[in-house]
C-alpha positions in Angstrom: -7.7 9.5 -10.5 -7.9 12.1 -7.6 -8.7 10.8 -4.8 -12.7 11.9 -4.8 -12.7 10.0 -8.2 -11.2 6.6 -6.1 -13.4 7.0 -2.9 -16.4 7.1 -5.2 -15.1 4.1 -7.7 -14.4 1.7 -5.1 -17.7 2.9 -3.1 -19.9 2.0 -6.2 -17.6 -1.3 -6.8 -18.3 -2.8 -3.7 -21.9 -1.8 -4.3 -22.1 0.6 -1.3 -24.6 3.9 -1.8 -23.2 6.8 -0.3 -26.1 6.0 2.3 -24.7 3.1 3.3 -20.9 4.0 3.5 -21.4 6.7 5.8 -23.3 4.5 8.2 -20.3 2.3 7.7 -18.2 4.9 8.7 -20.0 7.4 10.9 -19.4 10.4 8.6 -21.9 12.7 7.3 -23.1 12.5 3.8 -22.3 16.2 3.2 -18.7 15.1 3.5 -18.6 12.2 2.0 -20.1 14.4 -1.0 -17.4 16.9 -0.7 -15.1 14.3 -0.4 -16.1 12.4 -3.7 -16.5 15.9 -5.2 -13.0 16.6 -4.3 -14.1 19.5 -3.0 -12.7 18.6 0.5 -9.5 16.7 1.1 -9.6 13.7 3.8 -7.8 13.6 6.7 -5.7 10.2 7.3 -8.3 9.1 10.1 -11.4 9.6 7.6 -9.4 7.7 4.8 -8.6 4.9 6.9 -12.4 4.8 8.2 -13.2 4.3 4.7 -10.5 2.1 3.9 -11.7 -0.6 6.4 -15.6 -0.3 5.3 -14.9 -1.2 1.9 -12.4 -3.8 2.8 -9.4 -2.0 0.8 -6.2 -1.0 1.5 -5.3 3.0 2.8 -2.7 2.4 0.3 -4.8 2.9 -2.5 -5.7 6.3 -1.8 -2.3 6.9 -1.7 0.1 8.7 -4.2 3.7 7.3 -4.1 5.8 10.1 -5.9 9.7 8.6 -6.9 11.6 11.2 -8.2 15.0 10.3 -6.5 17.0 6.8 -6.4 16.2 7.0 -2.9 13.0 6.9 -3.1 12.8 4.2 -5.7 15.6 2.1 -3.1 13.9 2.3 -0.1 10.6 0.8 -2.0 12.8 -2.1 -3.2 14.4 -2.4 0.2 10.9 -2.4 1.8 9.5 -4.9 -0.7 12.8 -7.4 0.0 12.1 -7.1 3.8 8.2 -8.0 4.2 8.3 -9.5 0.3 9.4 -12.9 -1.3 11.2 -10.6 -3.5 14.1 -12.4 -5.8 17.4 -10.7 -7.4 18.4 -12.6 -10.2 21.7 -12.0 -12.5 24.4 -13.2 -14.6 28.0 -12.9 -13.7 31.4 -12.0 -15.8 34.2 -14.3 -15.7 35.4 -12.9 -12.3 31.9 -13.7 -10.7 31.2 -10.1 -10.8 27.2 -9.1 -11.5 26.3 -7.6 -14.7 23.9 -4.8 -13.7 22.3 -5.0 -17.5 21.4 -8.3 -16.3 19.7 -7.3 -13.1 16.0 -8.8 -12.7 13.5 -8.9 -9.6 10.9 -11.2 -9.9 8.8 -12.4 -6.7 8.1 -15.9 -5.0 4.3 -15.3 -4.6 1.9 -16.8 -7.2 -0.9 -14.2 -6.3 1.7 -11.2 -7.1 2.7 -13.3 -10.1 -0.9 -13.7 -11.5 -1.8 -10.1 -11.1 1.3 -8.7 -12.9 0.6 -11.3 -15.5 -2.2 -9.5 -15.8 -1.0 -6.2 -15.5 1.9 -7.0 -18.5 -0.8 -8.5 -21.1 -2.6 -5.5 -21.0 0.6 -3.6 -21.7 1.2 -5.7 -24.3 -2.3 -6.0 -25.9 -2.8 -2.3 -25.9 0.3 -1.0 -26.7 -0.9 0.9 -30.1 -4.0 2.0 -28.8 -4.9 5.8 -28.7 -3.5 7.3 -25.6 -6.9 8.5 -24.3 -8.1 5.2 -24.5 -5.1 3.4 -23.2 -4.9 6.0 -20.3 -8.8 5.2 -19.1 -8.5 1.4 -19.8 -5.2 1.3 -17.4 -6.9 3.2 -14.6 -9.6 0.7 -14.8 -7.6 -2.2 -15.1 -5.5 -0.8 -12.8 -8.0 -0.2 -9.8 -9.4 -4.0 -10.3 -5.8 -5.3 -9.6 -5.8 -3.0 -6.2 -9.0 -4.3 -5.0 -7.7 -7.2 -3.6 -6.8 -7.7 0.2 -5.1 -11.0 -0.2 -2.2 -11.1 2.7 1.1 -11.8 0.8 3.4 -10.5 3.4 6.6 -13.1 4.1 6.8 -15.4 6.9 9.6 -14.2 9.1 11.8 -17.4 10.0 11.8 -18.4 13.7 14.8 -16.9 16.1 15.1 -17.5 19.2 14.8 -14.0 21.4 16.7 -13.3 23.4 15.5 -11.7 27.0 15.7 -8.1 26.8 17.1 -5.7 29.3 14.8 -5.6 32.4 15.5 -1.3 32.9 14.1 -0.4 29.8 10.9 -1.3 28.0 12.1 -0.2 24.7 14.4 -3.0 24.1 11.3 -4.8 22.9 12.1 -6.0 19.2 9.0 -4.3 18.5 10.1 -0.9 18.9 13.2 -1.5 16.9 10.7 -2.4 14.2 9.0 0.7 14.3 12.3 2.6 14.5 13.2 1.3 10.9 9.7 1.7 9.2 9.9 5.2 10.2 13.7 6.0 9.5 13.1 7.0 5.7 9.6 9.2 6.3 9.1 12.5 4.9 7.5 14.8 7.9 4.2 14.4 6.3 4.4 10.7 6.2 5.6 10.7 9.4 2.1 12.9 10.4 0.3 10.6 8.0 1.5 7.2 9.9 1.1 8.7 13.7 -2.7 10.0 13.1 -3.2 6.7 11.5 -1.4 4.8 14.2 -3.7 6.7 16.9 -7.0 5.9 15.2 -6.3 2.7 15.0 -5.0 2.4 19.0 -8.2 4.2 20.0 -10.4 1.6 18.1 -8.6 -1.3 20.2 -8.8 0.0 23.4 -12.3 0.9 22.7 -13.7 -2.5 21.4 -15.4 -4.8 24.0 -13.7 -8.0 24.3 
């Protein structure tokens, strides 16, 4: 689905009219048109306006290309760090893995349920016609993204340790931030910044 086709099938999901939505989000409607249309292509700030009105993820207007074993890595590595992601193997006589035996499997029963989900469908429709297989995935698909559910880890407590008093950057914070955008293409990088200004403005510029 481009993403016209996704901005219009979550919009009529969560029963918004195209009325409603832009009120939601302070655009016009001859954008939003264009926008569902595909004839115009959203900018970061307009997706994530969108995002927040229909209670969804950015993420799922998002297209995660992994061509590269980095790019598939640095998914996994992301996953293990803010996931209760689990690496299980068996080992040769020398306690050595066996990477044929490799699995991942994860620690939350919400992911769980939806993959369950996700696989029986697989299996059920595996000698279908691809046409129909291909639309019924999309669907299927798009139902499993509509979810908001937090599953994201509980860091374990450490003690922090006072940071240096000439320099404000030692926050762990920033450190934080450093890391998430270490891997970033340039246009992710644009992406994350407008994104990260949007939402900065909308903070500063709610009443308390």
């Amino acid at each position: 689905m481009t993403v016209g086709e996704k901005i219009k099938y979550f919009r009529t999901l969560h029963g918004f009219t195209q009325d409603q939505l832009i009120q939601a989000t302070g655009l016009s409607i001859s954008t939003l048109q264009k926008y569902e249309s595909d004839e115009r292509k959203p900018k970061p700030e307009q997706l994530l306006k969108i995002s927040q009105a229909l209670g969804i993820s950015i993420n799922v207007f998002m297209d995660f290309d992994i061509h590269t074993v980095s790019d598939l890595l640095s998914l996994i590595f992301k996953m293990n760090e803010q996931l209760d992601l689990n690496f299980n193997s068996q080992k040769d006589s020398n306690g050595n893995i066996l990477p044929d035996t490799l699995t991942l499997s994860f620690g939350n029963p919400v992911i769980n349920q939806k993959l369950s989900t996700y696989v029986a469908f697989l299996n059920k429709m595996a000698d279908s016609e691809k046409e129909q297989y291909t639309q019924a995935l999309q669907e299927l698909e798009n139902q499993l993204l509509d979810d908001s559910t937090d599953i994201q880890k509980t860091a374990p407590f450490k003690e922090a340790s006072a940071p240096p008093s000439d320099s404000a950057f030692s926050d762990p914070s920033y450190q934080k931030i450093q890391n998430l955008l270490s891997d970033c293409t340039s246009q992710e990088m644009e992406w994350i910044l407008k994104s990260v200004q949007l939402i900065k403005e909308c903070m500063r510029n709610t009443p308390e």
